[in-house]
C-alpha positions as CSV (number, residue, x, y, z in Angstrom):
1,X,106.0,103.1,117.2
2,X,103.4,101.6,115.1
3,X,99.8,102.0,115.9
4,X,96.7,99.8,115.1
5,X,96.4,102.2,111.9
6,X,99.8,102.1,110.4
7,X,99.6,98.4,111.1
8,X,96.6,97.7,109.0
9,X,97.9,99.5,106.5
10,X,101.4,97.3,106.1
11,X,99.4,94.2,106.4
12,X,97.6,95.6,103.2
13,X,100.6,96.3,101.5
14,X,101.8,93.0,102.0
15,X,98.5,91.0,101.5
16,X,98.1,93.0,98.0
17,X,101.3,92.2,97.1
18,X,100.2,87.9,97.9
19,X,97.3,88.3,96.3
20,X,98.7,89.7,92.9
21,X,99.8,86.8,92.0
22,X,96.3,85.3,91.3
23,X,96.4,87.3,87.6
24,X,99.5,84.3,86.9
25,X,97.9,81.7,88.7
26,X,94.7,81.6,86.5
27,X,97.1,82.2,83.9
28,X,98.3,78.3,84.5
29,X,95.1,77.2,84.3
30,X,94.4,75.4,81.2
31,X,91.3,72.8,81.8
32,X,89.0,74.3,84.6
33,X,86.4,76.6,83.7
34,X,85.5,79.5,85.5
35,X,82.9,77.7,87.4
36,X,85.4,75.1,88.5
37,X,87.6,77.2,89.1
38,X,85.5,79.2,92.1
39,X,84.6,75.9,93.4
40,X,87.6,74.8,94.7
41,X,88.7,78.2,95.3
42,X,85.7,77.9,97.6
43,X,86.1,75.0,98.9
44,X,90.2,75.9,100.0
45,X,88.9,79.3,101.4
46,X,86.3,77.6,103.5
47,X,88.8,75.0,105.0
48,X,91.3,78.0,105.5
49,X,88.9,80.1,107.3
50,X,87.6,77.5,109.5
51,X,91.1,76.5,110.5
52,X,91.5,80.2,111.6
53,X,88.1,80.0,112.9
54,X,89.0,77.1,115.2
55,X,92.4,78.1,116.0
56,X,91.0,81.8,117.4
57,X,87.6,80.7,119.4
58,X,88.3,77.4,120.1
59,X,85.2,76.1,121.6
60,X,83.4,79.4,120.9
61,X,84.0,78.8,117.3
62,X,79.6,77.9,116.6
63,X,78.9,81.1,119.0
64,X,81.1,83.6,117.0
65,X,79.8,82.6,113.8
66,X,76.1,82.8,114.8
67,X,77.1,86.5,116.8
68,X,77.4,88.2,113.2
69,X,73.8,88.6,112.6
70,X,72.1,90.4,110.1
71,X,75.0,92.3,109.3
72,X,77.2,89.2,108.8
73,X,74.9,87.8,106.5
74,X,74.3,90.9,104.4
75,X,78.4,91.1,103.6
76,X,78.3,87.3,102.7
77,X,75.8,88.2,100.1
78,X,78.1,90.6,98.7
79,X,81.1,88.9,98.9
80,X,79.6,86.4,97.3
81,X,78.2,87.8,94.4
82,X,81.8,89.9,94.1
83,X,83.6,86.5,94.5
84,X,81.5,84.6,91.5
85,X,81.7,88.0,89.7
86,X,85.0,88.3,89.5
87,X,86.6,85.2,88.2
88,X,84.0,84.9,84.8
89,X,84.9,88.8,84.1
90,X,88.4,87.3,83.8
91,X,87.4,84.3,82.3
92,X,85.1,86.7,79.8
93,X,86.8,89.7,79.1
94,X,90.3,91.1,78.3
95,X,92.3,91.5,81.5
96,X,92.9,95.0,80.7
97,X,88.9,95.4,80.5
98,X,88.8,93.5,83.8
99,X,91.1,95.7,85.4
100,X,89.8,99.3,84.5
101,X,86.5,98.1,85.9
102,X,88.0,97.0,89.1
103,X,89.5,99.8,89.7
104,X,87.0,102.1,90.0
105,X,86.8,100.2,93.4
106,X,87.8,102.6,95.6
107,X,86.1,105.3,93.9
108,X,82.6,103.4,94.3
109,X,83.4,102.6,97.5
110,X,84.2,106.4,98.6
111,X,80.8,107.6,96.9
112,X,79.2,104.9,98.9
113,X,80.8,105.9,102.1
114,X,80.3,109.1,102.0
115,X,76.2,109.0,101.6
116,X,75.8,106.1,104.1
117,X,78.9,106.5,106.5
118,X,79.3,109.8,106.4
119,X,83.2,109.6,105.5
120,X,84.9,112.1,103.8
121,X,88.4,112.1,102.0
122,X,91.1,114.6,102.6
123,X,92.2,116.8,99.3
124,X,95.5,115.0,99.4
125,X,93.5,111.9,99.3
126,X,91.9,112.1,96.3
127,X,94.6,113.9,94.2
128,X,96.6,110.8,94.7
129,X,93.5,108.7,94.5
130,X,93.0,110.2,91.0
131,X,97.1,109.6,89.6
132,X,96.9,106.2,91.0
133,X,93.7,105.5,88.4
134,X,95.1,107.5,85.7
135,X,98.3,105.0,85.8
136,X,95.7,102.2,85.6
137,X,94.3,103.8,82.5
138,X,97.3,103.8,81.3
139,X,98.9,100.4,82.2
140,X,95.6,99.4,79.6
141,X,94.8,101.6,77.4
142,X,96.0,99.3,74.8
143,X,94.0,96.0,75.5
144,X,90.6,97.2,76.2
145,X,87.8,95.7,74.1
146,X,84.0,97.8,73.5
147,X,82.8,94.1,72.4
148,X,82.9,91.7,75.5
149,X,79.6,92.6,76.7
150,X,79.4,90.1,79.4
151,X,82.8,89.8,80.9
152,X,82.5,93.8,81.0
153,X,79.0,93.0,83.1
154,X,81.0,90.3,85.3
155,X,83.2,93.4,86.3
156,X,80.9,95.9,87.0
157,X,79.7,93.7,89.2
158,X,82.6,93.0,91.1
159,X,82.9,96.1,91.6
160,X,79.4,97.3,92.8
161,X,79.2,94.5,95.2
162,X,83.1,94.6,96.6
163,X,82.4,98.1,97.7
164,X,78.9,97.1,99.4
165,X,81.1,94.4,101.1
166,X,83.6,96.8,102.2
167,X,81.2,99.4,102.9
168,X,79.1,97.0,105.3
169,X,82.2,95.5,107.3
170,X,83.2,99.2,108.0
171,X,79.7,99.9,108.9
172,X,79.4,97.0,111.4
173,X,83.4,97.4,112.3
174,X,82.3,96.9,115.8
175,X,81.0,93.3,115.4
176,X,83.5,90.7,114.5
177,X,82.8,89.9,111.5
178,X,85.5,87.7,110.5
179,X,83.1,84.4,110.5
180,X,81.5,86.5,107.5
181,X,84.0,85.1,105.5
182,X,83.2,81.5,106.1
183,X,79.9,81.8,105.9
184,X,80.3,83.7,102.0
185,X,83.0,80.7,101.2
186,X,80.1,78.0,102.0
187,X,77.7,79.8,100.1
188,X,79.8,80.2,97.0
189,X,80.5,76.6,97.4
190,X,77.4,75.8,97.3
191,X,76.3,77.3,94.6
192,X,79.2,76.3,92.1
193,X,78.6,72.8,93.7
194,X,75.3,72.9,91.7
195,X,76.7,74.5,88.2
196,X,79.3,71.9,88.5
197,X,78.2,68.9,89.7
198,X,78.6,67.2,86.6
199,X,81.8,67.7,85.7
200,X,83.3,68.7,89.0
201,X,87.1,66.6,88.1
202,X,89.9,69.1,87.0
203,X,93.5,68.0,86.6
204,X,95.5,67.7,90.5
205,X,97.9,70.5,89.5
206,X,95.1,72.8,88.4
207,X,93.6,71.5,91.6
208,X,96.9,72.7,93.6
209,X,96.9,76.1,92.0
210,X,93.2,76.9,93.2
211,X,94.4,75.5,97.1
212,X,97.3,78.3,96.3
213,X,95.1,81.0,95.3
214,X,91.7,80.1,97.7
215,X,93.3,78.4,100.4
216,X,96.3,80.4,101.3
217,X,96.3,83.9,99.4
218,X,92.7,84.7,99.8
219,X,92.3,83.5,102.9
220,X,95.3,85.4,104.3
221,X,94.4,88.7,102.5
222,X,90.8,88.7,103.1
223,X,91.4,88.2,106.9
224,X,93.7,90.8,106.8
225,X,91.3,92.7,104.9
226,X,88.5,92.4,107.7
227,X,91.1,93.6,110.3
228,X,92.1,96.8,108.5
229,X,88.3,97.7,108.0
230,X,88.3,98.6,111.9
231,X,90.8,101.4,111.5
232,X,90.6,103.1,108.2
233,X,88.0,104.3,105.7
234,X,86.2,101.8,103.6
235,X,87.7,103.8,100.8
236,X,91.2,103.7,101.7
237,X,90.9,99.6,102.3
238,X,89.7,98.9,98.7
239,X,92.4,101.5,97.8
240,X,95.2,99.4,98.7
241,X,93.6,96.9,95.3
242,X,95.1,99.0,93.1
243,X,98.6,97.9,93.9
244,X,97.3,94.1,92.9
245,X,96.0,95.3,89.7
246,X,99.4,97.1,88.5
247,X,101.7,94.2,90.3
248,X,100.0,91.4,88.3
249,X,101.0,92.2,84.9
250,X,104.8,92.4,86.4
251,X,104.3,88.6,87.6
252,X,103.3,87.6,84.2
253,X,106.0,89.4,82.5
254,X,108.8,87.7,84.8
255,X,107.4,84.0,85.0
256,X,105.6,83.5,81.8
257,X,108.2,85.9,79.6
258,X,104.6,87.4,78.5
259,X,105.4,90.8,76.2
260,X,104.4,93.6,78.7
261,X,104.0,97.2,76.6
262,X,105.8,100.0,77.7
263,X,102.1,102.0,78.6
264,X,101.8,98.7,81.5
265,X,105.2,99.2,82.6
266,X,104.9,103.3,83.2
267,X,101.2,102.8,84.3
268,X,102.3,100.1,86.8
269,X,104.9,102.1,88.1
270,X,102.8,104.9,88.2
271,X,100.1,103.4,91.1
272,X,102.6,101.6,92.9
273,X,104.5,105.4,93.4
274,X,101.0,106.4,94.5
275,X,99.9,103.7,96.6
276,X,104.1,104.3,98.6
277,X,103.1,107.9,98.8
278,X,99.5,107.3,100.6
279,X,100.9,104.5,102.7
280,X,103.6,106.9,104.2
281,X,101.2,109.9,104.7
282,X,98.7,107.9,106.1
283,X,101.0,106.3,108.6
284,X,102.9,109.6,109.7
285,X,99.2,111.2,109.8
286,X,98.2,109.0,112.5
287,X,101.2,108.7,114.2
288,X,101.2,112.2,114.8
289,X,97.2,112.2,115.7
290,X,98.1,109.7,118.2
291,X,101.0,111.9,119.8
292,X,98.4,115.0,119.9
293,X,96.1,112.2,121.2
294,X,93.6,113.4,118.5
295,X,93.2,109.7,116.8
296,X,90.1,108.0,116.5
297,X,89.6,104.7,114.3
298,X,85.6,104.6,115.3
């Protein structure tokens, strides 16, 4: 029987597995900048949250969103910053650059956690924590670039405030903080509104492809994301973003025909192993906690 734990942590798989495929939909983007780009990604991932929004509190809806506070605010900042972040260190760097950056995710986020949570990672944890990055090494050790100074920037970025993100919704797991994500998708609009303003018209299909990747993969996964933040580790959420970072080269290679080197392929295949192998011990870990009744999410 699955518990709240195991749960969060298939809803993970599958939302990283969704949300893989934004690598090959910014890939069919020709026209848009980067700035136009995260606008309408905004603007889809606003309209999708506040359909979910609507549909869970109904006439609560204003209530729950004003309820997060402080706290609520704080992660929009952060999610914010990560969001803009993340799409000009694609739009600015090499994706293998990009990518090593990114994942050093979980590993900021567990240095974090541990000095302002107090959460500490099992042996096993880390070991496979460790394999999983050295695969993401070597999915690209062959594309990285020293001389891309500000898509390299964009990255670090991304990185330093996705973990604060993560760290603050696990710190404030108790409040709902699901409206969070509205409030970040209006203030990214918002922002892109004004570097765009004057050339905010991008082609319909383009147009489609950021309702796609804003409106229905985002919002899913980082709803999902929210969720899973109640019942495991900050660290072990952002883990889980490894397996999007070695599944979208895959995407690329079968839709687009792209060449994919044989270090990407190994490397790939390498985190994906590693991501299985913490999945499975991580669900029969609780599920024997919970028959000891020994489990505790909070």
């Amino acid at each position: 029987m699955f518990n709240s734990r195991s749960i969060s942590i298939l809803l993970l798989l599958f939302s990283s597995i969704a949300i893989s495929f934004g690598g090959l939909i910014m890939r069919n983007i020709e026209v848009a900048n980067a700035w136009q780009i995260i606008f309408y990604r905004s603007i889809f991932f606003s309209i999708s949250i506040s359909i979910i929004l609507v549909f869970q509190y109904r006439k609560f809806f204003l209530i729950n969103v004003k309820s997060i506070g402080f706290p609520g605010i704080l992660a929009a900042i952060f999610y914010t910053f990560a969001n803009i972040m993340f799409v000009h260190a694609f739009a600015n760097t090499t994706v293998a650059n990009a990518l090593f950056t990114l994942s050093a995710i979980p590993f900021i986020t567990a240095i974090l956690a541990f000095y302002f949570l107090n959460e500490n990672l099992s042996i096993r944890t880390i070991i496979i924590m460790i394999i999983a990055f050295a695969g993401i090494v070597l999915m690209i050790s062959e594309g990285l670039a020293l001389d891309e100074f500000f898509g390299n920037i964009m990255a670090l970025g991304t990185a330093l405030f996705f973990s604060c993100f993560a760290i603050t919704l696990r710190k404030f797991r108790k409040l709902d903080m699901l409206p969070t994500l509205l409030i970040a998708g209006l203030m990214v609009s918002w922002i892109t509104l004004i570097m765009t303003y004057n050339f905010i018209k991008i082609p319909i299909n383009e147009m489609f492809l950021c309702f796609i990747w804003g409106g229905i993969l985002s919002g899913f996964v980082n709803y999902i994301f929210i969720y899973a933040t109640r019942y495991l580790y900050a660290s072990s959420v952002t883990f889980f973003m490894l397996f999007e970072f070695a599944l979208g080269p895959f995407w690329v290679f079968i839709f687009l025909n792209e060449k994919v080197s044989t270090n990407t392929l190994y490397g790939g295949l390498v985190v994906m192993i590693c991501v299985f192998f913490y999945s499975l011990f991580e669900i029969l870990s609780s599920n024997k906690k919970i028959k000891k009744g020994r489990i505790n999410v909070f």
